[in-house]
C-alpha positions as CSV (number, residue, x, y, z in Angstrom):
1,X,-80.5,59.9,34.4
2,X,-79.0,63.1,35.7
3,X,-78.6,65.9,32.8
4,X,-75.8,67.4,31.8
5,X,-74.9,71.1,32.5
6,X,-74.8,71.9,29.3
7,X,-78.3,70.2,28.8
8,X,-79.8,72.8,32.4
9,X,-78.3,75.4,30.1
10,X,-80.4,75.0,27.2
11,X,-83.4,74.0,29.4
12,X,-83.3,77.3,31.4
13,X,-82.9,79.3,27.5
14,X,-85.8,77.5,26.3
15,X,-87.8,78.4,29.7
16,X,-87.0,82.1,29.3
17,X,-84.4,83.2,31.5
18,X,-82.4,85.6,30.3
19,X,-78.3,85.7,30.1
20,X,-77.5,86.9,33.8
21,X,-80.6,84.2,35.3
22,X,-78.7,81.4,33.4
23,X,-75.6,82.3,35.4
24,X,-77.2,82.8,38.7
25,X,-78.7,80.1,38.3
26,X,-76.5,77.1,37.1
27,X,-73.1,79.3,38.9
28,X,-71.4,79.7,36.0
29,X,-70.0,82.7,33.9
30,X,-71.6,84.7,31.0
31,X,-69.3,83.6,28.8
32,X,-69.3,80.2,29.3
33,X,-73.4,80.5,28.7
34,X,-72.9,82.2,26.0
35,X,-70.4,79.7,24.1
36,X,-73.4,76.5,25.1
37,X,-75.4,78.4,23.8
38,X,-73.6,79.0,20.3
39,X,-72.6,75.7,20.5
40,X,-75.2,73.5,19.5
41,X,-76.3,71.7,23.2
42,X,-79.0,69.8,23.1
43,X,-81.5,70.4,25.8
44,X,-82.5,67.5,28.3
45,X,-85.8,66.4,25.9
46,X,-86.8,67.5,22.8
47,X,-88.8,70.8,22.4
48,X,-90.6,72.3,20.4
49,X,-89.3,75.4,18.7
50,X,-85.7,76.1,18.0
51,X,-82.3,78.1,19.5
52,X,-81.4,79.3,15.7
53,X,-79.5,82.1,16.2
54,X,-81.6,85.3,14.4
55,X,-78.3,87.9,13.9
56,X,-76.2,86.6,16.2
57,X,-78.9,86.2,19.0
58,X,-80.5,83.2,19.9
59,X,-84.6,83.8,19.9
60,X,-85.3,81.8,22.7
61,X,-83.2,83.6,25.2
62,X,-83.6,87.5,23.7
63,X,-86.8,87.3,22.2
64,X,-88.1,85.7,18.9
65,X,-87.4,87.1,15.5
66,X,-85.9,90.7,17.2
67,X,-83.0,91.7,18.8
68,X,-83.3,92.2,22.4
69,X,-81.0,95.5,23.6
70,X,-78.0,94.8,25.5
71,X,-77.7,96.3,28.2
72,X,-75.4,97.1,32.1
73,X,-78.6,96.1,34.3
74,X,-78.4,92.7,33.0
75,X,-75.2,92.5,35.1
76,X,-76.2,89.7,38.2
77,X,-76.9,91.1,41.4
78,X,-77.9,95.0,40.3
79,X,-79.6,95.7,42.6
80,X,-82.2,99.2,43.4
81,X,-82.6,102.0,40.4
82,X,-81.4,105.4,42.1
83,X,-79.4,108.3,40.4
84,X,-75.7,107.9,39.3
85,X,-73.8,111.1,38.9
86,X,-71.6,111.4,35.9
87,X,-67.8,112.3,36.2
88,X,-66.7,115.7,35.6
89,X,-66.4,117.1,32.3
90,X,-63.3,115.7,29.8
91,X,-64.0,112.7,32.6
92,X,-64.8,109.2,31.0
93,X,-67.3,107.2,32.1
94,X,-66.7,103.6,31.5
95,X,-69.4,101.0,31.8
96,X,-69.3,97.6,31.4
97,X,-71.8,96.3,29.1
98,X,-72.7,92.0,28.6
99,X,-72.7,91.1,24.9
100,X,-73.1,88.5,23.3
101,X,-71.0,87.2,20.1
102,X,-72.5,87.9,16.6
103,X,-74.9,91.0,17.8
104,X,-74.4,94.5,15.7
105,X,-74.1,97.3,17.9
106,X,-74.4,100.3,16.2
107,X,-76.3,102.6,19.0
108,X,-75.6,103.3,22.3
109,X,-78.3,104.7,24.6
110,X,-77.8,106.5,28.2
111,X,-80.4,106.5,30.8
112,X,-80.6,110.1,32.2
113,X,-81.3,111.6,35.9
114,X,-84.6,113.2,36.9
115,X,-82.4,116.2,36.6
116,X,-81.8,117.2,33.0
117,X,-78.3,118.5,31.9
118,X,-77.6,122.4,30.4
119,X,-75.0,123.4,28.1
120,X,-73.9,120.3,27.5
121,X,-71.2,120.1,24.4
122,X,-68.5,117.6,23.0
123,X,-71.1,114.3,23.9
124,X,-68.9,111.5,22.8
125,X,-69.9,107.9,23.5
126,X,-67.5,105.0,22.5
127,X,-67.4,100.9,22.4
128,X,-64.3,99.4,23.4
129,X,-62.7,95.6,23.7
130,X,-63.8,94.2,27.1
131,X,-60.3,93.8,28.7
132,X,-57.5,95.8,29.9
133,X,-56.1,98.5,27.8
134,X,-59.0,97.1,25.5
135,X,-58.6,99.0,21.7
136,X,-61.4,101.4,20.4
137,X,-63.6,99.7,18.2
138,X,-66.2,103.0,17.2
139,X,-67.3,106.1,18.5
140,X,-69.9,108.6,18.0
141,X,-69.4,112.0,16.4
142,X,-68.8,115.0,19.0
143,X,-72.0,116.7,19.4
144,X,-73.3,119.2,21.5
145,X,-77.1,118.8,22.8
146,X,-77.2,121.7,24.8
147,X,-79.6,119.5,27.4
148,X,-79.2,116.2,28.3
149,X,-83.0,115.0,28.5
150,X,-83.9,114.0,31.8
151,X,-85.5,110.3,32.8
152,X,-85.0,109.0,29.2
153,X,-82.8,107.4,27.0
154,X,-80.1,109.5,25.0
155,X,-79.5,107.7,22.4
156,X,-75.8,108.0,20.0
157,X,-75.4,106.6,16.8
158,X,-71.5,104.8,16.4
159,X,-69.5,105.9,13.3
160,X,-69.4,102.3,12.3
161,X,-71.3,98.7,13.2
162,X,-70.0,96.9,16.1
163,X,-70.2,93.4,16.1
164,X,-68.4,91.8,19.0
165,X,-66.6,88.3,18.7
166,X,-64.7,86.2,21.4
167,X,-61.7,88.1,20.8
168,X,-63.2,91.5,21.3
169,X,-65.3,90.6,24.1
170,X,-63.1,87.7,25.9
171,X,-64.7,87.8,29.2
172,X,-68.3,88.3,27.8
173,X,-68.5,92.6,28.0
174,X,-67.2,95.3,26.3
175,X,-66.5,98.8,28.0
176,X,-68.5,101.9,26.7
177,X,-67.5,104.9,27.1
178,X,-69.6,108.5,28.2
179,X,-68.1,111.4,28.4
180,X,-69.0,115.2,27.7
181,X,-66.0,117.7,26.8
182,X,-67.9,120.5,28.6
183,X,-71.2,121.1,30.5
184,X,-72.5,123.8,32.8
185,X,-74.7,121.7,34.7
186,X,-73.6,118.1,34.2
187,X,-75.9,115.0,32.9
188,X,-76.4,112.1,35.8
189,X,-77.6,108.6,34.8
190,X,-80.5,106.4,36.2
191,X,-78.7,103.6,37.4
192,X,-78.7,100.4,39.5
193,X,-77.3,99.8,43.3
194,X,-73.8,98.2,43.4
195,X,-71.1,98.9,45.6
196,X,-67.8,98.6,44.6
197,X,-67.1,95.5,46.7
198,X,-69.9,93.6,45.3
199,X,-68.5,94.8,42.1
200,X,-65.7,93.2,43.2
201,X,-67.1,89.9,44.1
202,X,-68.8,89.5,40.3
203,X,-65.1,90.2,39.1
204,X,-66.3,90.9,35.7
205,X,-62.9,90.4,34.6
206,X,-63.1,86.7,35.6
207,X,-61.2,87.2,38.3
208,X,-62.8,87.7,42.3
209,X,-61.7,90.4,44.5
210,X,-60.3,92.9,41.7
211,X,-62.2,96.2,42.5
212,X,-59.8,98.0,39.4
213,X,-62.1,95.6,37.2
214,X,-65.5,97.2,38.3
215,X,-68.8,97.4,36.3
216,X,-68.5,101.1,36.5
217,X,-65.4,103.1,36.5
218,X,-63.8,106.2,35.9
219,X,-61.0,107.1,33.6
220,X,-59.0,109.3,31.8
221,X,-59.2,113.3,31.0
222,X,-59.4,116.1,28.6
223,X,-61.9,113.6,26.7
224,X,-63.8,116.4,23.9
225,X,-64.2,115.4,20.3
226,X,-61.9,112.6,20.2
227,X,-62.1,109.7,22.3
228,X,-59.1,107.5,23.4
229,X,-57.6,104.8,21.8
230,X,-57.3,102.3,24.4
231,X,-59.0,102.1,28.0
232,X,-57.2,103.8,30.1
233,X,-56.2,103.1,33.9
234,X,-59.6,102.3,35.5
235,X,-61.1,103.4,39.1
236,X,-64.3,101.5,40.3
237,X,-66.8,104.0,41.1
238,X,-70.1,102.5,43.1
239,X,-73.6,102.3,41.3
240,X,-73.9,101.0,37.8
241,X,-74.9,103.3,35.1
242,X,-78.5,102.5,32.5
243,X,-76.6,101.9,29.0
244,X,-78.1,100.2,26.7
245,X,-76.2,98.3,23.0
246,X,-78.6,97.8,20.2
């Protein structure tokens, strides 16, 4: 008897794969994964072990008994790491990020460039909704490093928990925002390859062929201590920043 898709879903879970592998493999979406996955399928035979969800995440596809970091290179089709220059300062940077219903996000890490950052003041990083003029859920407070470290993660602690739900994140992401108010020698990120047409083909908004609704975009200025309240008007920018949710 021919399984179900529902049923491959929870096989491939159980095998390993990760979020992005399930879609690539089975040519569905992440959110639709994600809700199979929530949903109680039943896999093709009966396994041992279990998909109880362990704070929102279920063990068998992030790891058992700890939550795995969310994070932009689990987007499909990433491709080579090479280095990502960050916008201008007072510039956002807005990235992109899979989550996954349920999971508290109260960090957000940066991956920087072999070349580390001077001066650097007013560091903001922010989570948004995943969707058009999406509302600002939390941000850091304003700091000012001086450096950003080079080939490491910068990690920013949000004001308050994030814990993204179907309405927040309707299309399986949220947008995070980067952005430094002033630097004299700007911070870069370790990134991924991905041009903004293959971007385009993912449409992470659900929808094919809409470059505005890129992985990685710029957005917005004057960005110091405050960030916005909505996501601005976005422009896809090639190359998908290393940011990690935990």
């Amino acid at each position: 008897m021919a399984i179900t898709l529902e049923q491959r879903i929870v096989d491939l879970a159980y095998s390993g794969l990760d979020l992005p592998e399930i879609v690539n493999a089975t040519g569905t979406t992440l959110a639709y994964v994600q809700g199979v996955l929530q949903g109680g399928a039943s896999p093709s035979v009966s396994k041992g072990g279990s998909l109880v969800e362990v704070g929102g995440i279920a063990p068998g596809v992030w790891g058992t008994g700890e939550r795995a970091p969310l994070s932009s290179a689990q987007w499909p089709g990433a491709g080579v790491p090479l280095e990502v220059a960050a916008q201008s300062a007072g510039v956002g940077n807005w990235i992109a990020v899979p989550v996954v219903p349920g999971y508290p996000i109260k960090h957000v890490a940066v991956a920087g460039s072999k070349t580390a950052a001077a001066t650097v003041a007013e560091y903001i990083v922010a989570v948004y909704e995943g969707k058009t003029g999406g509302a600002l859920l939390a941000q850091s407070a304003a700091t000012t490093p001086g450096s950003h470290p080079k080939e490491e993660l910068y990690v920013s602690e949000l004001e308050k928990t994030v814990t993204p739900t179907a309405a927040t994140a309707p299309h399986g992401y949220v947008y995070v925002l980067v952005s430094a108010g002033s630097a004299g020698t700007m911070f870069g990120f370790i990134g991924l390859t991905y041009t903004t047409a293959n971007q385009a083909i993912l449409g992470v908004y659900g929808t094919a062929g809409v470059a505005a609704n890129a992985i990685y975009n710029s957005g917005g200025t004057g960005y110091k201590t405050t960030a916005p309240a909505t996501v601005p008007t976005l422009t896809a920018v090639a190359g998908v920043p290393i940011v990690a949710l935990y």
